[in-house]
Backbone as ProteinMPNN parsed JSONL, in Angstrom:
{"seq_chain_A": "XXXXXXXXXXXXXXXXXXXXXXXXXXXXXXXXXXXXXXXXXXXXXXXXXXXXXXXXXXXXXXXXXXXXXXXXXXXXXXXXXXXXXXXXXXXXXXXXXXXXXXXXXXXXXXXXXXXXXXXXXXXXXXXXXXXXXXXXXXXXXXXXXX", "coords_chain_A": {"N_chain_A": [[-8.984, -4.624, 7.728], [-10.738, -6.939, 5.608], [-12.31, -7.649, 2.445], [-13.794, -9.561, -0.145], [-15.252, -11.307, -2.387], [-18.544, -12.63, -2.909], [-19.936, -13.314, -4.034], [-19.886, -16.101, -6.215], [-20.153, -18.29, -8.37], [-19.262, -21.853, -8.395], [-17.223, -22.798, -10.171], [-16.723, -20.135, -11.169], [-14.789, -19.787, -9.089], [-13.243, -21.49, -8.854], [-11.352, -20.799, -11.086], [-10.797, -18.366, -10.678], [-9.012, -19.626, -8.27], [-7.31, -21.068, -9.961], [-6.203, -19.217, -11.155], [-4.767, -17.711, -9.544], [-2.832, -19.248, -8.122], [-1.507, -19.199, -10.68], [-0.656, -16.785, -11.276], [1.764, -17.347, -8.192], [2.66, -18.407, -8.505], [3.998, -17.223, -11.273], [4.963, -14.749, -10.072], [6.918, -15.404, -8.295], [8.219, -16.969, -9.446], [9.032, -19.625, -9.187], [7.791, -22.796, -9.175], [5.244, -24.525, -7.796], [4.968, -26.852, -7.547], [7.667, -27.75, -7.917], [8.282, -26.682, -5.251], [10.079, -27.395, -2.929], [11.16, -27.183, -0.419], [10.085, -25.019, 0.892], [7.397, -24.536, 2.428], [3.868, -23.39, 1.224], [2.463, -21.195, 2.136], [4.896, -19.872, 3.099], [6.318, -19.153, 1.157], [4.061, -17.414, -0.725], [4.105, -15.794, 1.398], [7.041, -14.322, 1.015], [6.647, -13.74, -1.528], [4.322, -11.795, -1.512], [6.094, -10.048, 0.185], [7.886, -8.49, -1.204], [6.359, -7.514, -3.403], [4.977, -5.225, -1.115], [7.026, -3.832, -1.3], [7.006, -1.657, -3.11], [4.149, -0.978, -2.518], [1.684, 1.683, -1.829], [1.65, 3.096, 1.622], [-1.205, 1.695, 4.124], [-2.931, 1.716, 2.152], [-5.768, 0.035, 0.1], [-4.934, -3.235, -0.375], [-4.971, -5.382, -3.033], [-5.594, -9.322, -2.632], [-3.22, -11.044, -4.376], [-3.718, -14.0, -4.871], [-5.812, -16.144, -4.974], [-8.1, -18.02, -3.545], [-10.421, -20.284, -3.237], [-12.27, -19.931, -1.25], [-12.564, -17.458, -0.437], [-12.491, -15.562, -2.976], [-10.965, -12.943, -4.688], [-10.038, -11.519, -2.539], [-9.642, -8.449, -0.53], [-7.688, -6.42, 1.326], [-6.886, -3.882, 3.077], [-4.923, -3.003, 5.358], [-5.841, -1.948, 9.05], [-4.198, -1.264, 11.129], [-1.267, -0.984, 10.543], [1.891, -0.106, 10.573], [4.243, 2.328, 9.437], [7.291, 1.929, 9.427], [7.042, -0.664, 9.974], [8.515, -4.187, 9.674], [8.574, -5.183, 5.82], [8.689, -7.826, 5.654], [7.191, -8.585, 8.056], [4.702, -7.532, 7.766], [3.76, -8.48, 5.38], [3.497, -11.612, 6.576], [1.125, -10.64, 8.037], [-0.68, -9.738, 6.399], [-0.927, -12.207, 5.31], [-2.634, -13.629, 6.929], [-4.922, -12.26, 7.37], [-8.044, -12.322, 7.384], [-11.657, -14.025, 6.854], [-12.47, -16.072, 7.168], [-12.462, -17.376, 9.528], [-14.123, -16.37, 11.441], [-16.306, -17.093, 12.391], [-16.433, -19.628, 12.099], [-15.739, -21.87, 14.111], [-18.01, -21.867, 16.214], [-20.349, -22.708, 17.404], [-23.262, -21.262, 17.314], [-22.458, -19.712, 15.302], [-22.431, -21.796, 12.649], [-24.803, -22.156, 12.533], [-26.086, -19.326, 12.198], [-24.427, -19.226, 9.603], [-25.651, -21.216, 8.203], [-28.358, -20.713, 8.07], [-27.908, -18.292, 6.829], [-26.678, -19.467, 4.541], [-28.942, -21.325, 3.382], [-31.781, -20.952, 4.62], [-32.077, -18.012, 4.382], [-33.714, -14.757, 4.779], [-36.909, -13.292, 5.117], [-37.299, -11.691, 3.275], [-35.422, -12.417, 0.947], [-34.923, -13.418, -1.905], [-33.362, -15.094, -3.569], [-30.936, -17.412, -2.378], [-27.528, -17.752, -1.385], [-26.936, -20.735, -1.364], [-28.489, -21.205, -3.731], [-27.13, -19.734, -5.97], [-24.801, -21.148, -6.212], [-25.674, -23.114, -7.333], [-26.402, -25.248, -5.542], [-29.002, -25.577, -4.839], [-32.033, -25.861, -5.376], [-34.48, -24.109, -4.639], [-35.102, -22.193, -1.76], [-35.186, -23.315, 1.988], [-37.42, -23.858, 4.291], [-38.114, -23.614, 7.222], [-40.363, -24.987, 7.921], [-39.965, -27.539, 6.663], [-38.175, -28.585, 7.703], [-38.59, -29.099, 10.585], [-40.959, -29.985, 10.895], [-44.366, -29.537, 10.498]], "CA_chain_A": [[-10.286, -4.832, 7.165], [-10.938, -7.861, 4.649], [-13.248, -8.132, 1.802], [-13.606, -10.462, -0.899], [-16.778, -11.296, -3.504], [-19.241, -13.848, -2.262], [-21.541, -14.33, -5.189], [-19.028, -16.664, -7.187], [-20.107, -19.737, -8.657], [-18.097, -22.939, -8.11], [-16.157, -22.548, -11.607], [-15.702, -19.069, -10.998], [-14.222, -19.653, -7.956], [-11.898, -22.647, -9.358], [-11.017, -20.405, -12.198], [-9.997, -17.294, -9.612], [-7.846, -20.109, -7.486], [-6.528, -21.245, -10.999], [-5.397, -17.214, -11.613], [-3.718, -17.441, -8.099], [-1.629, -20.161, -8.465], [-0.389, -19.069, -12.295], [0.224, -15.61, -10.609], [2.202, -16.907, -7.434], [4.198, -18.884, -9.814], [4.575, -16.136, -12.329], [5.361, -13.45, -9.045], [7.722, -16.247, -7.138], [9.587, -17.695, -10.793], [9.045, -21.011, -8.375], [6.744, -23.648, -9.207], [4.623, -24.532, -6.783], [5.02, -28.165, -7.327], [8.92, -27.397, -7.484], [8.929, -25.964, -4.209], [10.189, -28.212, -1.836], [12.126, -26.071, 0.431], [9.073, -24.166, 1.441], [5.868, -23.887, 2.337], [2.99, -22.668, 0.311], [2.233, -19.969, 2.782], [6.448, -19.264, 3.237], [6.223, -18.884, -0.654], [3.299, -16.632, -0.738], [4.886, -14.47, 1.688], [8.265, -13.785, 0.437], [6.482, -12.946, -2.487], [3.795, -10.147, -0.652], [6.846, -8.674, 0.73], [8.377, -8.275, -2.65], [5.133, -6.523, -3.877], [4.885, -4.486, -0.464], [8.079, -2.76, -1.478], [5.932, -0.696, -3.574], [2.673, -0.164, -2.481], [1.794, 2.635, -0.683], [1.271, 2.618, 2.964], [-2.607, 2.585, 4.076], [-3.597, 2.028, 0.583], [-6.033, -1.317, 0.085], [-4.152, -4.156, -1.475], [-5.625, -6.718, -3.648], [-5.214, -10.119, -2.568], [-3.371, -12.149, -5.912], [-3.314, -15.298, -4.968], [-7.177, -16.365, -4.956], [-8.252, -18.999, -2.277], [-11.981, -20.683, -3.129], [-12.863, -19.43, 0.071], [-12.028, -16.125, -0.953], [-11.734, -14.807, -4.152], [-10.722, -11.311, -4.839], [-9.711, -10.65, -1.218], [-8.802, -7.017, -0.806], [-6.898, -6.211, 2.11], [-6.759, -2.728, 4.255], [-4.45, -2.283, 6.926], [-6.136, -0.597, 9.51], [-3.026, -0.876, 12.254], [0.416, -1.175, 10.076], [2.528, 1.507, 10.899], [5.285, 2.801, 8.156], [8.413, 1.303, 10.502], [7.059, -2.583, 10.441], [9.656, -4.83, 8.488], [7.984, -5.351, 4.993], [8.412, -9.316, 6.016], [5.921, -9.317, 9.358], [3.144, -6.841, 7.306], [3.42, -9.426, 4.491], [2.94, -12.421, 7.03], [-0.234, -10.321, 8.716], [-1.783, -10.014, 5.191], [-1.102, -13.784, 4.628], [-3.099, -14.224, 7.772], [-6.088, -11.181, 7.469], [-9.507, -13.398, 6.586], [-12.849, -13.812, 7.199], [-12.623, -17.551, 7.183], [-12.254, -18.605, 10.804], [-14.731, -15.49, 12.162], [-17.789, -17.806, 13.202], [-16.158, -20.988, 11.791], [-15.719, -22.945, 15.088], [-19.158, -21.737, 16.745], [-22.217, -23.759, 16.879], [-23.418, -19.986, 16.68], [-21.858, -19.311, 13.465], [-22.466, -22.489, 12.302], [-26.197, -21.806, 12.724], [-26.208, -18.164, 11.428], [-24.07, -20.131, 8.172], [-27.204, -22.805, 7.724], [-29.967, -19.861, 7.965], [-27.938, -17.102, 5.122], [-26.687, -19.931, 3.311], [-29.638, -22.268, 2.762], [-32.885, -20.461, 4.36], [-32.699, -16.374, 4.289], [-35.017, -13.876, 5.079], [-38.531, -13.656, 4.103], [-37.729, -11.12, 1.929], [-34.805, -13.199, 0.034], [-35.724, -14.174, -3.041], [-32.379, -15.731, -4.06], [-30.003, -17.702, -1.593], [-26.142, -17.998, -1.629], [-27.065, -22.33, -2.26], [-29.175, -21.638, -5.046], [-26.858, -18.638, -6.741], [-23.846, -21.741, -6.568], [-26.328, -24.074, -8.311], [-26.73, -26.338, -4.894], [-30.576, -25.743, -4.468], [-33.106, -24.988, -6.295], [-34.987, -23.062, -3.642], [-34.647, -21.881, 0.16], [-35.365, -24.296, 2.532], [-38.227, -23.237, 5.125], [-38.11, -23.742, 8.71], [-41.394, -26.215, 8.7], [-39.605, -28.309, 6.056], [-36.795, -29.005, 8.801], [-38.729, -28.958, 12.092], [-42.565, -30.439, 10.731], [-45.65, -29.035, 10.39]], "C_chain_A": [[-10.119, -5.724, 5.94], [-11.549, -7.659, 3.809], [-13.292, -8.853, 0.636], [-15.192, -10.549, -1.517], [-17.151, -12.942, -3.19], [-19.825, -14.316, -3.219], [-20.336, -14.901, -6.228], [-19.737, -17.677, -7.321], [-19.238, -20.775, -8.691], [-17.132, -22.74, -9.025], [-16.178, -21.379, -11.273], [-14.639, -19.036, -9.69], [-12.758, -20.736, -8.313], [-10.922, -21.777, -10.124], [-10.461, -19.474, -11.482], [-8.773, -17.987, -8.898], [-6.707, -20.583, -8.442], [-5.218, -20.374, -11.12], [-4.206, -17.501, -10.38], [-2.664, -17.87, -7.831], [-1.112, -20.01, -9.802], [0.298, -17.554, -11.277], [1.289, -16.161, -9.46], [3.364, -17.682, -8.092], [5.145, -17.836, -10.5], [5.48, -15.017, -11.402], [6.511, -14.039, -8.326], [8.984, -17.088, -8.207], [9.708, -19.188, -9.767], [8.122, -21.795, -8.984], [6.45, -24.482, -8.126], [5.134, -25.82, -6.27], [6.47, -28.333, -7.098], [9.691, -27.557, -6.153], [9.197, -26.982, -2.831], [10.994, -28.041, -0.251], [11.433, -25.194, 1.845], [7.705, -24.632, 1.014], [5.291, -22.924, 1.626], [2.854, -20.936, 0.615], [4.001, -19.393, 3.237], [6.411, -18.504, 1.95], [5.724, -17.861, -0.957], [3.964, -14.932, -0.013], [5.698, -13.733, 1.586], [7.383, -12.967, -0.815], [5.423, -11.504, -2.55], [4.669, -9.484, -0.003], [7.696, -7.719, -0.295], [7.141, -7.0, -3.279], [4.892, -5.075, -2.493], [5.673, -3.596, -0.552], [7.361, -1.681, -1.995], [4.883, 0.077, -3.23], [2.296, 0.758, -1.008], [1.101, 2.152, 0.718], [-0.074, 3.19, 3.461], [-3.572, 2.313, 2.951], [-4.392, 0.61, 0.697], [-5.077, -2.088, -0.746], [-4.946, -5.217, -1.798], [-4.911, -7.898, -3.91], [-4.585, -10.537, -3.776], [-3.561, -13.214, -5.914], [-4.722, -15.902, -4.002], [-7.377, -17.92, -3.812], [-10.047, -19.139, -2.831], [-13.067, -20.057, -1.818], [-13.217, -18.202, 0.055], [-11.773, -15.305, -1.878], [-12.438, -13.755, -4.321], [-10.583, -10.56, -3.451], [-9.029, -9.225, -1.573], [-8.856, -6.943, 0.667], [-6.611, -4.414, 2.723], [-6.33, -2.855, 5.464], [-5.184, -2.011, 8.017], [-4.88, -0.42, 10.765], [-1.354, -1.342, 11.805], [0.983, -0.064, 9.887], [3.664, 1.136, 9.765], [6.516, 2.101, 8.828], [8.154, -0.477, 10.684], [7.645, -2.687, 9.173], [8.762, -5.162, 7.104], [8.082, -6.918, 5.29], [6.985, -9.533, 7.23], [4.839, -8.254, 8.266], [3.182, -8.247, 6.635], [3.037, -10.916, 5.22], [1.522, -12.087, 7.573], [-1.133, -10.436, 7.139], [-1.987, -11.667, 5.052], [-2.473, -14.222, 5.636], [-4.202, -13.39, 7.935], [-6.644, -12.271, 6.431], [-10.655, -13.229, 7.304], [-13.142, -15.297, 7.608], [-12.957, -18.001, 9.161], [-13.468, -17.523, 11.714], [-15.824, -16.309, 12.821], [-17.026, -19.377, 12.956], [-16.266, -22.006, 13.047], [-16.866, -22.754, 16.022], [-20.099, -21.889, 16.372], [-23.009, -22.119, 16.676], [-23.799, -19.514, 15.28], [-22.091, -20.186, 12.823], [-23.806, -22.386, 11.85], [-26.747, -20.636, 11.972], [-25.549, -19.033, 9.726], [-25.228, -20.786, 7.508], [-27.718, -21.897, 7.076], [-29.842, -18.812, 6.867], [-27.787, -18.381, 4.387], [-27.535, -20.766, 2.566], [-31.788, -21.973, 3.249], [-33.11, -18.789, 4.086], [-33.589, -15.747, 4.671], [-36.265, -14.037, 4.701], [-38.524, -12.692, 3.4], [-36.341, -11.463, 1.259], [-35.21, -14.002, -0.738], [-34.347, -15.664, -3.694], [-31.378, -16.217, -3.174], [-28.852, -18.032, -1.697], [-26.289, -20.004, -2.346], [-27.645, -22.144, -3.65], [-28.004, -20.601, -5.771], [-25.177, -19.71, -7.02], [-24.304, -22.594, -6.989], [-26.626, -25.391, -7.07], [-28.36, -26.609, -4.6], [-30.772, -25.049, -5.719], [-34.042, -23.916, -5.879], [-34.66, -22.887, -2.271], [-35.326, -22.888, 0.984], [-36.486, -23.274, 4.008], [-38.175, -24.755, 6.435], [-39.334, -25.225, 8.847], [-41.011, -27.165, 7.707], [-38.69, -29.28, 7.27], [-37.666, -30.057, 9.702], [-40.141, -29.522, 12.24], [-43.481, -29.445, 10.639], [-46.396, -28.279, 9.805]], "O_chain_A": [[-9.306, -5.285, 5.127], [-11.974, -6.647, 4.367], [-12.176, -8.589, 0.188], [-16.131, -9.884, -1.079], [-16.482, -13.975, -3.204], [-20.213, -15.476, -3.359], [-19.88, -14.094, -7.038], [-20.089, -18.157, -6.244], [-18.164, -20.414, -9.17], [-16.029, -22.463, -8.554], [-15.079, -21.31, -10.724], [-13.787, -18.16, -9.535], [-11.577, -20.59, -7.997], [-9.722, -21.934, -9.897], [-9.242, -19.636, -11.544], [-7.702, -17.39, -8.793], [-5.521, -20.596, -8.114], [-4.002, -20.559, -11.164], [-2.982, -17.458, -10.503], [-1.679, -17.265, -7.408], [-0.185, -20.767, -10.091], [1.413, -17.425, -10.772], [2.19, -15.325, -9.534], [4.584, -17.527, -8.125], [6.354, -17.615, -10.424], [6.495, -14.488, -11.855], [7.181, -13.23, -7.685], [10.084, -17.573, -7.942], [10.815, -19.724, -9.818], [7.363, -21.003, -9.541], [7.334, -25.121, -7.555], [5.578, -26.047, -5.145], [6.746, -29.033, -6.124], [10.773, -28.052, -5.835], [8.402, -27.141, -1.905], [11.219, -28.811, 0.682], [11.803, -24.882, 2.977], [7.14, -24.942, -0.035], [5.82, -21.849, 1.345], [3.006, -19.937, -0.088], [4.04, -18.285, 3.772], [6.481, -17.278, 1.876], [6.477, -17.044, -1.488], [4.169, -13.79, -0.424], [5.543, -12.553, 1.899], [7.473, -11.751, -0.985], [5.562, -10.515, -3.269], [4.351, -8.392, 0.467], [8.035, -6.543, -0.155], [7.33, -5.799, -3.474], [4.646, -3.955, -2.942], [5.4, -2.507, -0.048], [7.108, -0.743, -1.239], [4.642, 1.264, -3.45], [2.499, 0.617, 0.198], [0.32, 1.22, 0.911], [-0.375, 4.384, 3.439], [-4.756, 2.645, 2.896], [-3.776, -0.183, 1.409], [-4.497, -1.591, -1.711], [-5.545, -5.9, -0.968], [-4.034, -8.023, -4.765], [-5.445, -10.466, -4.654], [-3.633, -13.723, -7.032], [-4.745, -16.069, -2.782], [-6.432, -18.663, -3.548], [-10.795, -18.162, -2.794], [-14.279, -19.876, -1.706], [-14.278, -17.876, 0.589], [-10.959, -14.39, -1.76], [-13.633, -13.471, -4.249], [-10.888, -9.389, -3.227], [-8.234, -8.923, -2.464], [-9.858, -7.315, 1.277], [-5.491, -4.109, 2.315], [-7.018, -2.846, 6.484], [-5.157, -0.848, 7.616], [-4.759, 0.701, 11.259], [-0.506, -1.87, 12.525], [0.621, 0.838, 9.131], [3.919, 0.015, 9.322], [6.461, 1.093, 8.124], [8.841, -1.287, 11.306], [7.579, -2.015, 8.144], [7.748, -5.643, 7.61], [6.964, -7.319, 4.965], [6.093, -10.381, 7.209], [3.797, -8.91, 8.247], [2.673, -9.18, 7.257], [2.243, -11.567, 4.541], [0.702, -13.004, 7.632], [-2.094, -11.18, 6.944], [-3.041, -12.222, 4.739], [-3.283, -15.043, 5.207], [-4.767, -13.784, 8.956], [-6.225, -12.813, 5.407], [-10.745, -12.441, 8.246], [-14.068, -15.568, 8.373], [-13.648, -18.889, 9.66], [-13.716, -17.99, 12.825], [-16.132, -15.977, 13.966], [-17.2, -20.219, 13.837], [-16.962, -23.005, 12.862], [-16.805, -23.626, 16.888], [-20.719, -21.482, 15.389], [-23.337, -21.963, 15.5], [-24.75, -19.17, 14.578], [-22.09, -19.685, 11.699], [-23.962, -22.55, 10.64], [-27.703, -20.778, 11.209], [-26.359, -19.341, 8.852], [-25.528, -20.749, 6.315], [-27.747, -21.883, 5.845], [-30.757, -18.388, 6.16], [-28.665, -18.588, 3.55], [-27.266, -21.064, 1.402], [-32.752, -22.45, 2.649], [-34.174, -18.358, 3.642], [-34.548, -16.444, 5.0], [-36.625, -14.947, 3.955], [-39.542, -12.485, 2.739], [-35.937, -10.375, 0.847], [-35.749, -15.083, -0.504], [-34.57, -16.809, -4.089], [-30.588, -15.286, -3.018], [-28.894, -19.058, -2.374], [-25.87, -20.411, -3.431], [-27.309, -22.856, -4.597], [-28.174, -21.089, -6.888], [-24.38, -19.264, -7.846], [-23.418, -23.398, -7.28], [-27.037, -26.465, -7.511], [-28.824, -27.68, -4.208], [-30.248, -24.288, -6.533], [-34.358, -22.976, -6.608], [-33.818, -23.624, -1.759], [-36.289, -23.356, 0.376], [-36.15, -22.189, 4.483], [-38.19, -25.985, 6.49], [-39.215, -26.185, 9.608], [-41.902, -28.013, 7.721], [-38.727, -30.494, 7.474], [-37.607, -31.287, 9.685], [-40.635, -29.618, 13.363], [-43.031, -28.306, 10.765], [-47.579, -28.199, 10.136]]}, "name": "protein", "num_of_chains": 1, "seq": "XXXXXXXXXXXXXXXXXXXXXXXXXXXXXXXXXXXXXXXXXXXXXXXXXXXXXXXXXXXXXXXXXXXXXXXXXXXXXXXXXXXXXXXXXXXXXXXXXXXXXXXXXXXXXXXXXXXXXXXXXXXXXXXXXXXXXXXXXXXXXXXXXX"}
């Protein structure tokens, strides 16, 4: 199970991916720009298996390493058994998101448009306007005429 905080504004969201990258630095003693050896996501993971030593099994874990897409992912298990290598959990966390769930469906693409730029009729406030891209919700006979 995923979850992460949607109502960010663009600068908070820069400022969370900022945090992410001083932490995977600070957690990895690598610098990012350094790292030439490895991949971002190799990097990341060595260093969630490092932290998995610890944390209990079952327990949510809070993403550190902030993604614009994403910030403040928190992370719940629901099928990692006590016996998986602390290396493959720490690659499944790298890879638990919300990102790709509708992403490639005209579908999802569609449901995306209608929360993020018209809403309900009883939404007063829309994810565009609450990141400063609108000023109001966009109505259906604006689009489509009449």
């Amino acid at each position: 199970m995923v979850r992460f905080d949607k109502n960010k504004s663009n600068d908070q969201r820069n400022s969370r991916v900022a945090e992410g990258k001083a932490a995977l630095e600070s957690a990895s003693g690598i610098k990012a720009s350094a790292c030439a050896a490895m991949t971002a996501a190799e990097q990341t993971d060595l260093v969630v298996e490092g932290l998995l030593e610890t944390h209990p099994v079952g327990m949510p874990f809070d993403w550190p390493f902030h993604t614009r897409s994403e910030p403040g992912r928190e992370i719940r298990p629901l099928t990692g058994r006590p016996s998986m290598p602390n290396d493959r959990s720490a690659r499944l966390m790298h890879l638990a998101t919300l990102r790709s769930v509708d992403y490639y469906s005209p579908r999802g693409e569609i449901y995306r448009f209608m929360h993020n730029w018209i809403g309900s009729s009883s939404t007063k406030t829309i994810p565009a306007m609450k990141l400063g891209l609108a000023k109001g919700k966009i109505y259906p006979k604006d689009l489509f005429g009449g």
